[in-house]
KOLBANU-365965 format. One line per 4 residues: their letters; for each residue y, z, x of C-alpha. Coordinates in nm, 3 decimals. Layout:
<recs>
a = Y,Z,X | ...
</recs>
This chain:
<recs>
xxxx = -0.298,-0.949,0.673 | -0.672,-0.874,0.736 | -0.960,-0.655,0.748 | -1.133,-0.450,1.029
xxxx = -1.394,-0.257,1.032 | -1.618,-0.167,1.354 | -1.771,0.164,1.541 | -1.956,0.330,1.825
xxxx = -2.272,0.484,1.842 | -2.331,0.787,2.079 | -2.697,0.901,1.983 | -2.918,0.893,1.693
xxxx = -3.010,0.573,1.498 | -2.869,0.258,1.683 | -2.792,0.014,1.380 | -2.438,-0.134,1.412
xxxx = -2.479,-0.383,1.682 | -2.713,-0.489,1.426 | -2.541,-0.464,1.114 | -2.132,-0.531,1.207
xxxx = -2.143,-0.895,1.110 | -2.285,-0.770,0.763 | -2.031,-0.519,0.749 | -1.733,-0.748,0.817
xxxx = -1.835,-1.001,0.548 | -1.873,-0.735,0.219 | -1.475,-0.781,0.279 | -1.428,-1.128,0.331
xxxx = -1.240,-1.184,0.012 | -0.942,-0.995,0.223 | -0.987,-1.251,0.531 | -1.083,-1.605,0.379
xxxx = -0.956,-1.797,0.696 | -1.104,-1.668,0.989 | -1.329,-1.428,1.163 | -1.440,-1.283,1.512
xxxx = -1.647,-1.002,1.652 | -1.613,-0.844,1.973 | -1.908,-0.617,2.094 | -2.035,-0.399,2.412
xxxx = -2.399,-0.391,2.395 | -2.385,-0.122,2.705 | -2.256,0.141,2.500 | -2.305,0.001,2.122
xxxx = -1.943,-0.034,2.056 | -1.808,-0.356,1.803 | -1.501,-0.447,1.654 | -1.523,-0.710,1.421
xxxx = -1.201,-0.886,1.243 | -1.128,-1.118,0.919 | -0.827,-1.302,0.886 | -0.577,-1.384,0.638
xxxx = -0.335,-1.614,0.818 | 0.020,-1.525,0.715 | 0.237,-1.532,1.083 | 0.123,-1.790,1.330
xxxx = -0.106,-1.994,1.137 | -0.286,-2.118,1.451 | -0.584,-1.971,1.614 | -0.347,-1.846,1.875
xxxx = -0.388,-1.508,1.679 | -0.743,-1.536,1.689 | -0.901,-1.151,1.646 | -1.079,-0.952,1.796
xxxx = -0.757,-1.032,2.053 | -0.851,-0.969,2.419 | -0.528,-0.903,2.675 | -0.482,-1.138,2.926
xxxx = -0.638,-0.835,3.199 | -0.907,-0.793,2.946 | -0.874,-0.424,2.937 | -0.777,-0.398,2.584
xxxx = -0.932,-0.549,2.243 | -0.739,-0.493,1.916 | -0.836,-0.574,1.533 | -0.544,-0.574,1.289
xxxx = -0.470,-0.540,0.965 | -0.117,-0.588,0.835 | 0.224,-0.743,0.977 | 0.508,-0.639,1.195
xxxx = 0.793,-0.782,1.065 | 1.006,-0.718,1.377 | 0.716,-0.837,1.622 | 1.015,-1.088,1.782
xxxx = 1.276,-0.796,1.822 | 1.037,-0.605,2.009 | 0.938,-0.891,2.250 | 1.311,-0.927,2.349
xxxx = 1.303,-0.593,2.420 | 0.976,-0.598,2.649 | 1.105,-0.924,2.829 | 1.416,-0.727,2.906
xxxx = 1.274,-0.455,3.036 | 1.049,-0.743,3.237 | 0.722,-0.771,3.033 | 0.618,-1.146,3.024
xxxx = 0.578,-1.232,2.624 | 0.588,-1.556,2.443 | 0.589,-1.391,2.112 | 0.415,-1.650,1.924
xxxx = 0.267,-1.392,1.684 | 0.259,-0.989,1.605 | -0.077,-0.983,1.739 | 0.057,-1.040,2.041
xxxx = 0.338,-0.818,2.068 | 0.141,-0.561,1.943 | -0.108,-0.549,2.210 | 0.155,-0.598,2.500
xxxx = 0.334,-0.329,2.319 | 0.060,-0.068,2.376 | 0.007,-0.211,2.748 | 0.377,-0.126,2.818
xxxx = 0.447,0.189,2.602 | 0.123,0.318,2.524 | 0.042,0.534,2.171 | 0.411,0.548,2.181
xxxx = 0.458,0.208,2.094 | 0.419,0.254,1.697 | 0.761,0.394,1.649 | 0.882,0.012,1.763
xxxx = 0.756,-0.104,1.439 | 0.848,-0.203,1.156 | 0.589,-0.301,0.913 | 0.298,-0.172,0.746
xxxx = -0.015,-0.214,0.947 | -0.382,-0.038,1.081 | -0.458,-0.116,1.399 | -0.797,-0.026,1.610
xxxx = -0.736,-0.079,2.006 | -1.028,-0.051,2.231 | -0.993,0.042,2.587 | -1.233,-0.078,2.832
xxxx = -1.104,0.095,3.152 | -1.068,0.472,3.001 | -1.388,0.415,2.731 | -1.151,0.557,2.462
xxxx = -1.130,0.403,2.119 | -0.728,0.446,1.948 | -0.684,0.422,1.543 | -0.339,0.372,1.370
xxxx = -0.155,0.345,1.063 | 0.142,0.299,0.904 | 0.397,0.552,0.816 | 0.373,0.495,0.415
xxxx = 0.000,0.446,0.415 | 0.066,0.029,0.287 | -0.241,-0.043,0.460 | -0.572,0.179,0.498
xxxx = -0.824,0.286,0.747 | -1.143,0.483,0.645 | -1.325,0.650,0.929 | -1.650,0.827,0.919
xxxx = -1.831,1.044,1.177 | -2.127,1.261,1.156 | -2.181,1.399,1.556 | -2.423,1.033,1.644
xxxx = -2.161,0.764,1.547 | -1.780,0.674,1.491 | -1.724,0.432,1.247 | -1.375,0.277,1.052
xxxx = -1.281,0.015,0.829 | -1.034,-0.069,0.608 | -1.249,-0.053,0.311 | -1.497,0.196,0.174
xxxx = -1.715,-0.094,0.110 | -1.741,-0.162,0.470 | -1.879,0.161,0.611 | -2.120,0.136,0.341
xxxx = -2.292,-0.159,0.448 | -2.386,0.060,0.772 | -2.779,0.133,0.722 | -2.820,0.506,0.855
xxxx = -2.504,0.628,0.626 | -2.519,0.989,0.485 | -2.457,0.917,0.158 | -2.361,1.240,-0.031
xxxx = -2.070,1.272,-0.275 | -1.794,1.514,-0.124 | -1.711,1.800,-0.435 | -1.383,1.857,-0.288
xxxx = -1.292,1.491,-0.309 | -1.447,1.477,-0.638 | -1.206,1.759,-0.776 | -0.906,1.588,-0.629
xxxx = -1.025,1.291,-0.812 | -1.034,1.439,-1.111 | -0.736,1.616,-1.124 | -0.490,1.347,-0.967
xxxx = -0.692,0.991,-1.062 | -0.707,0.965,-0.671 | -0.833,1.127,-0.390 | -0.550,1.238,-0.161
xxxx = -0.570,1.157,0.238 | -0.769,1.273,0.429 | -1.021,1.328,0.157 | -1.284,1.071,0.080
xxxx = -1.554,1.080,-0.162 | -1.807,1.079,0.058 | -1.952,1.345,0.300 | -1.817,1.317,0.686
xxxx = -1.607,1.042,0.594 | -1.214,1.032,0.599 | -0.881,0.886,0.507 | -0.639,0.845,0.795
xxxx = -0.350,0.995,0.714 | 0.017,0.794,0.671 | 0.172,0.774,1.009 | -0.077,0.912,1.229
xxxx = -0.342,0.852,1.466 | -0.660,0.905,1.633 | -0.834,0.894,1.950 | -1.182,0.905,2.032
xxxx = -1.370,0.909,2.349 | -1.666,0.867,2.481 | -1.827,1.180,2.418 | -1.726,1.169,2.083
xxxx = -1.422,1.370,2.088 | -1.150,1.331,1.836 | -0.824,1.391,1.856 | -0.599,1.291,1.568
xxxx = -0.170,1.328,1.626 | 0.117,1.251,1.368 | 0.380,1.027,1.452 | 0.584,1.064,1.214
xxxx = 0.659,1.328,0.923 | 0.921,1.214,0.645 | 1.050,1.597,0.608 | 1.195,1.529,0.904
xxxx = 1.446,1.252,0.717 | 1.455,1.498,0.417 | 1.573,1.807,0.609 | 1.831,1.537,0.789
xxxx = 2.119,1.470,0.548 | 2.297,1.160,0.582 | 2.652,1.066,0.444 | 2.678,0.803,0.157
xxxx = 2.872,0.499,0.213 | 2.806,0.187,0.003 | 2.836,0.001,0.333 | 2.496,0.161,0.453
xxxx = 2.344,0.158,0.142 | 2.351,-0.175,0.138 | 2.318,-0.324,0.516 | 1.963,-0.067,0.497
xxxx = 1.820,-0.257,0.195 | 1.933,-0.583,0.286 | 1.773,-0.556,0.634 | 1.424,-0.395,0.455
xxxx = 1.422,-0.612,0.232 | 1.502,-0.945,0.443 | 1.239,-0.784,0.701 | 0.970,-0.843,0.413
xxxx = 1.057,-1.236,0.414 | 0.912,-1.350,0.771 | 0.624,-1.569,0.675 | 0.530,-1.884,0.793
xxxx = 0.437,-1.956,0.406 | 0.588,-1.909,0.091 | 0.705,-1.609,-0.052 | 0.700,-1.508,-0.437
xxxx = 0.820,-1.206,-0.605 | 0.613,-0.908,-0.851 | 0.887,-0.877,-1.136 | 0.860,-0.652,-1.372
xxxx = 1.232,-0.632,-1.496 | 1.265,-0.285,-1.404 | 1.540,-0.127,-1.164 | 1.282,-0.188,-0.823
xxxx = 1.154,-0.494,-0.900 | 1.495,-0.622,-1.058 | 1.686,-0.488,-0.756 | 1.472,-0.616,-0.486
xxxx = 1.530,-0.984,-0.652 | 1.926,-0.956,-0.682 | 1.907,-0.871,-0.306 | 1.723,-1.192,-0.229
xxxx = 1.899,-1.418,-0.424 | 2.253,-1.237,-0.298 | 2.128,-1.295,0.071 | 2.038,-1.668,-0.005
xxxx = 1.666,-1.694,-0.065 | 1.481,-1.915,-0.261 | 1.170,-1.772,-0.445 | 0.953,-1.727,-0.741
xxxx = 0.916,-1.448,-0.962 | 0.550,-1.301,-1.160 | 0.540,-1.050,-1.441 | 0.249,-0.959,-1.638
xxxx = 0.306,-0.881,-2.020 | 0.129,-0.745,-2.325 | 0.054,-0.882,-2.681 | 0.126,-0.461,-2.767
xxxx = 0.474,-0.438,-2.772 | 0.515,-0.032,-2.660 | 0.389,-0.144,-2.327 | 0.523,-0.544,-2.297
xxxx = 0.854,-0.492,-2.019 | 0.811,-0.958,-2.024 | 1.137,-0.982,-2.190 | 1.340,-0.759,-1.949
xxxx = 1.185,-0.966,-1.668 | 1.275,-1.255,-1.795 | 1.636,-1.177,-1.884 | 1.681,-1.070,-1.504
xxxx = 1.539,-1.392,-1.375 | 1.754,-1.602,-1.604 | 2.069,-1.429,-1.503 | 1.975,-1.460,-1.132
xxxx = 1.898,-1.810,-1.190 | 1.508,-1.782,-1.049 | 1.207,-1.917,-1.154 | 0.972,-1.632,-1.390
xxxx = 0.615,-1.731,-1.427 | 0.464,-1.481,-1.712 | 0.130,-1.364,-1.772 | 0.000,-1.203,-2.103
xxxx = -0.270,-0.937,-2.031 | -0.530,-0.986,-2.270 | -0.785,-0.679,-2.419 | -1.072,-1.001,-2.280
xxxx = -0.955,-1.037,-1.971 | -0.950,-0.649,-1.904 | -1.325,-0.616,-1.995 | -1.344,-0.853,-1.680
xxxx = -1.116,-0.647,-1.477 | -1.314,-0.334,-1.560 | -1.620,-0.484,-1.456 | -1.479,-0.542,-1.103
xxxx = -1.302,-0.206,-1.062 | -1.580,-0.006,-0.859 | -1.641,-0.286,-0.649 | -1.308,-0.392,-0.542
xxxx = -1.178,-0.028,-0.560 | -1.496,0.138,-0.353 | -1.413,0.519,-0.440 | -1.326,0.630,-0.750
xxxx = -0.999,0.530,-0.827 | -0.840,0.615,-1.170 | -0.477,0.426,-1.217 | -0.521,0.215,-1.527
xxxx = -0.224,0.051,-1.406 | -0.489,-0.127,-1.171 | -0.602,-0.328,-1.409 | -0.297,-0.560,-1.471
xxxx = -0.231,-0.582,-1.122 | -0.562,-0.727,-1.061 | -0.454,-0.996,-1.312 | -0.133,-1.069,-1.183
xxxx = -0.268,-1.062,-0.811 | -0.557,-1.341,-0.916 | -0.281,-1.495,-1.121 | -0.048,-1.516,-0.796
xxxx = -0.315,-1.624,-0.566 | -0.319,-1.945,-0.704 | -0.010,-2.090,-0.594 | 0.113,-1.806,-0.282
xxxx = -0.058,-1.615,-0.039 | 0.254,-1.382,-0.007 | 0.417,-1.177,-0.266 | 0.684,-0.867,-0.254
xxxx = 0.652,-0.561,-0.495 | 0.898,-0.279,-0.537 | 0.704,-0.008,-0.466 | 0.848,0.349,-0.326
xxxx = 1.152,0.311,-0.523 | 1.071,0.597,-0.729 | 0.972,0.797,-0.485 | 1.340,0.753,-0.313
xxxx = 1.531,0.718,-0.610 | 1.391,0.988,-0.828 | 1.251,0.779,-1.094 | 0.950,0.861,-1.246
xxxx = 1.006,1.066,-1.589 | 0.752,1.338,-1.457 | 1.031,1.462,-1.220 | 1.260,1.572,-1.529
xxxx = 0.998,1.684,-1.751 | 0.873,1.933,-1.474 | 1.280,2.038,-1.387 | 1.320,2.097,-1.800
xxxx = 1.021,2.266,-1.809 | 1.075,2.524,-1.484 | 1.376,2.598,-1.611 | 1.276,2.666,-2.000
xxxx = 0.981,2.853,-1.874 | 1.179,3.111,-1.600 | 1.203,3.410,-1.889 | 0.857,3.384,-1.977
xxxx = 0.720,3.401,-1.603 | 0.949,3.679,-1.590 | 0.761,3.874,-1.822 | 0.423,3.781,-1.693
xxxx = 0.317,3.611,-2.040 | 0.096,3.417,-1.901 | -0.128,3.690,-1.748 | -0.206,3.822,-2.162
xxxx = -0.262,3.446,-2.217 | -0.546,3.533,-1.956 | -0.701,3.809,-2.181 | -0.793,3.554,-2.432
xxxx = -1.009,3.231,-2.455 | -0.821,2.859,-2.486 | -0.982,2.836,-2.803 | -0.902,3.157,-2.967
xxxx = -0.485,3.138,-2.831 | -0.529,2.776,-3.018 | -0.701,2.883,-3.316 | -0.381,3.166,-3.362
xxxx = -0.149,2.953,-3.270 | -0.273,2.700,-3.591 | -0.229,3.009,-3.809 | 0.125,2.988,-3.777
xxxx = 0.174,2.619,-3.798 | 0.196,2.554,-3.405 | -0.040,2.267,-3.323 | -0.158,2.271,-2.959
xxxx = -0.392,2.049,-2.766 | -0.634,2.266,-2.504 | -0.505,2.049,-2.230 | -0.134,2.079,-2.329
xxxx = -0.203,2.495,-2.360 | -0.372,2.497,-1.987 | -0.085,2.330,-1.795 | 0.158,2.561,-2.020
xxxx = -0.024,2.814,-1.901 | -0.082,2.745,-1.578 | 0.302,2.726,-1.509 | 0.406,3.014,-1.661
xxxx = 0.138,3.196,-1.339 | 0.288,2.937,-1.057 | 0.444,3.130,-0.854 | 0.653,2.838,-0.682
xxxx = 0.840,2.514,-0.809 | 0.570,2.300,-0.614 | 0.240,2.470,-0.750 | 0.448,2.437,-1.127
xxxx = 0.491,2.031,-1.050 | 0.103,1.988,-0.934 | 0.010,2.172,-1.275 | 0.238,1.890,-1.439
xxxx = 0.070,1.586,-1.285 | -0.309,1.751,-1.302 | -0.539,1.607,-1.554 | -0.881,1.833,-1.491
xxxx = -0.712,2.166,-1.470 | -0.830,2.450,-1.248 | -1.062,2.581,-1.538 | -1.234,2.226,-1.618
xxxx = -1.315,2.218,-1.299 | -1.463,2.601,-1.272 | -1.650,2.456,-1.595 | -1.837,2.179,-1.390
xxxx = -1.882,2.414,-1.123 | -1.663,2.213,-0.910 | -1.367,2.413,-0.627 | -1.028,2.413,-0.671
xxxx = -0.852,2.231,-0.411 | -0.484,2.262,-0.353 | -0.302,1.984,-0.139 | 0.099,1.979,-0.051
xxxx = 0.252,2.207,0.204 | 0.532,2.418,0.042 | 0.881,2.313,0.160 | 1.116,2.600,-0.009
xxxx = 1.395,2.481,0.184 | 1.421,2.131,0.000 | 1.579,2.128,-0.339 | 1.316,2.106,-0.673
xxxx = 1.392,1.720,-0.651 | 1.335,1.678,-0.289 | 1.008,1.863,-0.325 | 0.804,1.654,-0.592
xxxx = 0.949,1.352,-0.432 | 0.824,1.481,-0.086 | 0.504,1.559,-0.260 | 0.426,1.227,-0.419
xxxx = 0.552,1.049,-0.102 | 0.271,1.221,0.138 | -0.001,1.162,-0.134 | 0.105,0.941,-0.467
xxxx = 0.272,0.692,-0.277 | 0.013,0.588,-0.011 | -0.298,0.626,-0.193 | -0.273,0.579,-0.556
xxxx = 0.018,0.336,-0.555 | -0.058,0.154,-0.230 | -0.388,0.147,-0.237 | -0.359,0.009,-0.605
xxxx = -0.152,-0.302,-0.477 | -0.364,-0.343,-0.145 | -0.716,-0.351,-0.349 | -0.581,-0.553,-0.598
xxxx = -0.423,-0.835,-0.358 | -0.673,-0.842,-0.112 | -0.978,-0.884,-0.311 | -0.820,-1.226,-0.386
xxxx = -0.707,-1.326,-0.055 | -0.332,-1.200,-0.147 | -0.074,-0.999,0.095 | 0.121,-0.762,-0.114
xxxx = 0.485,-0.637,0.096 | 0.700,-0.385,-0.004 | 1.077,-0.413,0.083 | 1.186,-0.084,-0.015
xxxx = 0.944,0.043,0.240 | 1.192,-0.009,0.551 | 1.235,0.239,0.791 | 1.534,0.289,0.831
xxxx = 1.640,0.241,0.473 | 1.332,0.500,0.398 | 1.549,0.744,0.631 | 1.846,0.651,0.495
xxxx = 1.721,0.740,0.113 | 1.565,1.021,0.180 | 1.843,1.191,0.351 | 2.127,1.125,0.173
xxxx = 2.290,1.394,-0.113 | 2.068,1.425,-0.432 | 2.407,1.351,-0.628 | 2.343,0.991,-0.552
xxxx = 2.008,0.977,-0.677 | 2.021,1.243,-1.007 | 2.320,1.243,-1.267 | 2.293,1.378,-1.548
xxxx = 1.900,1.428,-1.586 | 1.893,1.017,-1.520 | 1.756,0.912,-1.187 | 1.790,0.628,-0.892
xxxx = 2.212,0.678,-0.965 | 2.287,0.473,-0.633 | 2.008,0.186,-0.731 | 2.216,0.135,-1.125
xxxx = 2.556,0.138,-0.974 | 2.466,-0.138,-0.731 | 2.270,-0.332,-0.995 | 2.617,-0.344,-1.239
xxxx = 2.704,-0.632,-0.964 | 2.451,-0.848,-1.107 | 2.324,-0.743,-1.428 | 2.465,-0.600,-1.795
xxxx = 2.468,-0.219,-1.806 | 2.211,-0.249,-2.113 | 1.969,-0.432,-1.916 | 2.012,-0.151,-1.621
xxxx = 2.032,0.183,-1.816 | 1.714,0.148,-2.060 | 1.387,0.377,-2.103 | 1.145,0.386,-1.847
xxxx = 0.820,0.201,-1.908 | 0.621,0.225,-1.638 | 0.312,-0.007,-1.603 | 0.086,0.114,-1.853
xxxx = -0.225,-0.064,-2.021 | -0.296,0.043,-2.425 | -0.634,0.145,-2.254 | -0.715,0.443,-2.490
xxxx = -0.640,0.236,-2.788 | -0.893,-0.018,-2.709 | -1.136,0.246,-2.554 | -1.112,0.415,-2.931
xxxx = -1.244,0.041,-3.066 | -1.323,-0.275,-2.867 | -1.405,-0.072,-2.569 | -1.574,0.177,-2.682
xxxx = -1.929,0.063,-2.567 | -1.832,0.121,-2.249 | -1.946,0.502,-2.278 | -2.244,0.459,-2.357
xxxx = -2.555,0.515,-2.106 | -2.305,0.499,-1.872 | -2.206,0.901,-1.904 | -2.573,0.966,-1.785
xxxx = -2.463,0.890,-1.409 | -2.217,1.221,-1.433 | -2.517,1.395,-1.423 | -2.580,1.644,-1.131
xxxx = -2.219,1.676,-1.030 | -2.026,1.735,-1.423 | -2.114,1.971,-1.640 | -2.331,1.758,-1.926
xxxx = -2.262,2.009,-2.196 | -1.886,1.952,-2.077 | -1.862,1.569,-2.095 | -2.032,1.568,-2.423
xxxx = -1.786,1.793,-2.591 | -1.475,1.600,-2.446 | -1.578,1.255,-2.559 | -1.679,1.402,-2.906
xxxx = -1.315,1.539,-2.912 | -1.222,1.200,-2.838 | -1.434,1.022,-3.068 | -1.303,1.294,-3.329
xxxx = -0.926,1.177,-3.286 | -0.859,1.539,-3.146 | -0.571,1.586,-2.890 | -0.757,1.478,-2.557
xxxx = -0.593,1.388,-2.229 | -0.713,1.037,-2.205 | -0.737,1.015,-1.870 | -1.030,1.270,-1.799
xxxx = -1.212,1.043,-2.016 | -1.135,0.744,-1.811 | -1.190,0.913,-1.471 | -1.549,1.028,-1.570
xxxx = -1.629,0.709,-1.641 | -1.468,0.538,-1.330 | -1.671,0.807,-1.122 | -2.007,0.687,-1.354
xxxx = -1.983,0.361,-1.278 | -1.912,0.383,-0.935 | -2.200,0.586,-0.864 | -2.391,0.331,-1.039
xxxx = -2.235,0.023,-0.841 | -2.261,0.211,-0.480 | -2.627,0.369,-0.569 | -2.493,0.689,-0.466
</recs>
């Protein structure tokens, strides 16, 4: 696990050659052991590299790695887990490979195969590959998005990196905020790929790639598109089921130093441990808790690691320690980035780092089990609201202001928040099951953001075919998954020198999951079906079938007292790109104790302060 960053220049303003080494070290909390830099002054190209050592602890692995013809330089950032698979199957086809790391067979990979070579592996990586004979530069990354690659070109100069923070540090940088990013932003709490917040920069998308050349082309391909495995159905059989997770999972173990465990007590978490401790491992287990008991999951965690017989290290998650996290957010988290759920896993990441430079999550399980609450809520709600779309309610809604439909409504004893009345709204007009589940999950609705003169933008590509279930899932695994939730566990572990791995994250198991019959995954209106049955092996059925918690923070409640300081002066930076009269009203709602979605409150300020941090 790393970071990269590097460029080319092709005209304009020559400042990287200048500037890389600068550029490289604003991340070096992500690479404490090691660093290189690998430049051609001829044509002001550099790759520069900083290493976490996780496989092959010598300086074997030493990057910017060179191939032994010197044709090819790579920088890499992340692990393939089946690096000595592939070898065997380069030395059989009679390519010469000692395999004593993934950097290696990474690079002989591309010699042999070429772009091609990225559906060999397994593992969550982005790559950058120079090529000295053609003059072409080649980008990568992984098919869930685990690890990221920003690039940014304006017509003069190519540059990437796997943090925000490290195209910033490039001097002749155009600066200016990107509105259509900014309205993503607002109305997710993340800004979707390939969206960034700034002007003529980018997110490369999950499981794709570019190519540039040298005069300044790009070309960018996709290797890989999951509706592929959700338009594939597969047949359940336990014996699948279980040989795909074991080998995912057991995948996510090949370190040449310790491996712990993020347990929260829920299904993911609690399955991915059972499956360790079933195939023989010996590990470690970390869960963060809270002294507010609506939000503390501590106790489930630690029932799960006393039945399997593990070690649970636990963490409370103070209101004083979170004033600290919130300080660090725009800096470790270099666009605006909105997921309270950040905040404790930047705890239990510095808490981790301590003893283990490795640690597995669960994340994705949702995602392919159908978990998160949202799913059902949206199902209830398309269904419950079919006659009144029918009869194009909505559209008289339309006649009327927010406030006045409110104001009747509290005439006859109904009690409606504006934000609650605007996504009602909104789905009664949707005029598919996908544009119904994005008005679920938006937070800024279409008419805040006409308010703060800001576009609409919709993402998500409308897949009919795929069931209602399929669809959100799809949706949330092109966009949620890869940057809000990975992104969240990346930041969060790298800032302190931590690899986070996710086990469910497999490929094949991925394919597996997504393809099989929804029966196994829905019952009832209660989801990941296949995950609970295979937990009753291990655990009691009360400790299996419970709520859903989630990882939440009691943020609002401590942003209505302790925390409420926070607001102030700091508002002032929304300035210029939020409406002022708009803000104003919201946080005297919210200062009022009126029914206010709590997180446009939070993302206006994580978008002030980051403006203030990044002096943009």
């Amino acid at each position: 696990m790393c970071r990269i960053v590097g460029g080319w220049e092709f005209k304009g303003k020559m400042g990287l050659l200048d500037s890389i080494e600068k550029m490289r070290d604003c991340m070096s909390a992500g690479g404490p052991d090691d660093f290189g830099l690998y430049t051609q002054r001829h044509c002001n190209l550099a790759l520069a590299h900083r290493r976490l050592s996780i496989i092959d602890l010598s300086s074997l692995s030493h990057q910017p790695f060179i191939s032994e013809n010197r044709r090819y330089v790579l920088v890499f950032n992340g692990e393939i887990y089946n690096y000595k698979e592939i070898a065997s199957k380069l030395v059989s086809e009679g390519v010469r490979c000692e395999a004593f790391s993934d950097t290696e067979v990474l690079l002989q990979s591309f010699e042999y195969w070429g772009v091609e070579c990225v559906r060999e592996f397994e593992g969550m990586f982005a790559f950058v590959i120079w090529d000295n004979l053609e003059q072409k530069l080649y980008c990568f990354r992984d098919r869930a998005g685990s690890k990221p690659l920003y690039y940014y070109f304006d017509g003069e100069r190519f540059l990437f990196s796997s943090e925000l923070k490290g195209i910033l540090a490039y001097p002749y940088l155009q600066k200016s905020i990107n509105k259509e990013a900014l309205s993503l932003f607002l109305s997710f709490g993340y800004i979707p790929a390939p969206f960034s917040i700034l002007e003529c920069c980018f997110k490369l998308e999950a499981g794709s790639y570019l190519i540039v050349d040298k005069k300044a082309n790009i070309t960018k391909y996709h290797y890989y598109n999951p509706k592929d495995s959700y338009l594939q159905s597969h047949k359940f059989t336990w014996d699948s089921f279980i040989s795909h997770l074991q080998k995912s999972i057991a995948f996510r173990m090949v370190s040449d130093v310790p491996v712990g465990v993020l347990l929260s007590g829920g299904v993911d978490s609690s399955l991915v441990c059972a499956v360790l401790k079933d195939l023989g491992y010996n590990f470690e287990s970390f869960s963060v808790g809270f002294v507010e008991s609506s939000f503390d999951e501590s106790c489930y965690a630690k029932k799960v690691a006393d039945i399997l017989g593990i070690t649970n290290h636990q963490f409370i998650c103070h209101l004083q320690e979170v004033r600290g996290l919130i300080e660090q957010l725009p800096f470790v988290y270099d666009e605006p980035f909105g997921d309270v759920s950040a905040l404790p896993t930047m705890l239990l990441a510095q808490k981790i780092a301590k003893t283990h430079k490795v640690a597995l999550s669960a994340d994705g399980g949702d995602e392919l089990g159908i978990g998160y609450e949202r799913y059902f809520w949206s199902m209830q709600r398309w269904q419950k609201y079919h006659y009144y779309r029918r009869f194009k309610v909505a559209w008289v809604l339309d006649l009327f202001s927010a406030e006045f439909v409110i104001d009747l409504f509290s005439k006859f004893g109904i009690s409606i928040g504006i934000d609650k009345f605007l996504r009602i709204k909104n789905q009664l007009k949707a005029t598919s099951f996908l544009e119904h589940y994005r008005a679920e999950i938006m937070h800024f609705k279409k008419e805040d953001l006409f308010l703060n003169h800001l576009p609409f933008k919709s993402v998500g590509e409308e897949y009919s075919c795929l069931d209602y279930y399929a669809q959100m899932s799809y949706f949330d695994w092109c966009y949620y998954l890869s940057e809000d939730i990975l992104t969240k566990t990346d930041r969060a572990s790298m800032n302190v020198g931590l690899e986070i791995r996710e086990p469910l994250l497999g490929v094949e198991f991925v394919k597996f999951m997504q393809g099989i019959p929804m029966d196994y995954k829905v019952h009832n209106g209660e989801g990941k079906v296949v995950f609970k049955q295979y937990l009753e092996k291990f655990f009691p059925r009360s400790l299996i079938y419970r709520s859903k918690m989630g990882f939440g923070v009691p943020l609002e409640t401590w942003m209505r007292k302790d925390l409420r300081h926070l607001l102030e002066g700091i508002l002032d930076y929304a300035e210029g790109y939020l409406d002022v009269h708009f803000v104003n009203k919201l946080v005297r709602a919210f200062d009022a104790k009126k029914r206010v979605d709590f997180s446009k409150i939070w993302y206006i300020y994580v978008f002030c302060v980051w403006r203030k941090q990044w002096n943009i």
